[in-house]
N, C-alpha and C positions, 0 to 999 in steps of 0.2 A: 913165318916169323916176322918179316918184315913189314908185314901189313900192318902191323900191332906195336910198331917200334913206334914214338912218336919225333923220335930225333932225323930216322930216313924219311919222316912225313914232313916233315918242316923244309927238309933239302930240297925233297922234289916240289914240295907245295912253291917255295924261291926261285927253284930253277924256271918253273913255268909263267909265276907272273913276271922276270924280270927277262924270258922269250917274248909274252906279250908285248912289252913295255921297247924289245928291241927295235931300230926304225927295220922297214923293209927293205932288201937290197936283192938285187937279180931277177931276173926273168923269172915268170910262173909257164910250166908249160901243165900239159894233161899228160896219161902215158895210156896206149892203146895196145893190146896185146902181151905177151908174155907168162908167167907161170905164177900160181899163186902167192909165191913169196918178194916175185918181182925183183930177181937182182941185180938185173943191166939197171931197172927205173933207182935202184936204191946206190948203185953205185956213181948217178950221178948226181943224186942227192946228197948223199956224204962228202963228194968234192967240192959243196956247195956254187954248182956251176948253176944250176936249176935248183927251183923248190916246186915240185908236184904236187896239186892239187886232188887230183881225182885219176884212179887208174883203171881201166875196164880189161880184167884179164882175158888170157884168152879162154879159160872154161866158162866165160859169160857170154861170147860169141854169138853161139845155134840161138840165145833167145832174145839178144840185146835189138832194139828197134833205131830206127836213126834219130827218133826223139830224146831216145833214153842216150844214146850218143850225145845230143845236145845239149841234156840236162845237166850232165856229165861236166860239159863246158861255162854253162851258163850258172851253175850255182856252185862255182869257186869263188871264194868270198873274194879273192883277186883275179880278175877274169887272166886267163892264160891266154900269151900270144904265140907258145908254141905247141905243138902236136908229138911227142915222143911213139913212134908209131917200131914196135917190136918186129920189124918184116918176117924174120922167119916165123915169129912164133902167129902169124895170123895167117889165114888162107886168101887165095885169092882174091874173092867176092868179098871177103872181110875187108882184106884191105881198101877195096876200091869204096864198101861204104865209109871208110872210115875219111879216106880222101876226096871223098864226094861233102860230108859235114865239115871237114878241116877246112875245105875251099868257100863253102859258103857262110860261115864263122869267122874266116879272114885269119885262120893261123898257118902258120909257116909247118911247112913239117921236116922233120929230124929223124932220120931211119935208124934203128938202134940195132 
């Protein structure tokens, strides 16, 4: 029903250009690991401490390459200067690729 309202289409159509139109404040980081709904990355985005860019869960892991890592970083429309990296929720060798691109990207990283 709400699709077809055209009164909740004007709210949201307002709410988003006048987000545009917001200046930008706070750090951008990436988030690397965790569960497909991501809710450590979402509960520090609602604190407005960070605004996350791009997150690579952890069921993308077994095929994700360390380009697709980079890509990951490199085509945030605001490049991110920090690495939000889910320890538990990534394996070993995961995490070490991931701290291997965090390092040579020059981002800080933040264990969640």
């Amino acid at each position: 029903r709400e699709w077809c309202n055209d009164k909740a289409a004007k709210v949201v159509a307002r709410a988003i250009a006048e987000a545009l139109d917001a200046p930008e404040e706070g750090a951008v980081a990436v988030g690397f690991g965790g569960p497909h709904y991501a809710p450590q990355f979402s509960k520090i985005v609602l604190s407005k401490e960070l605004a996350i860019s791009h997150i690579v869960p952890k069921y993308a892991f077994p095929k994700v390459s360390v380009r697709e890592l980079k890509l990951a970083i490199e085509r945030s429309v605001i490049r991110p200067s920090v690495a939000l990296i889910d320890w538990k929720g990534l394996k070993s060798d995961e995490r070490q690729m991931v701290l291997r691109v965090c390092d040579e990207e020059g981002l800080s990283i933040r264990k969640i």
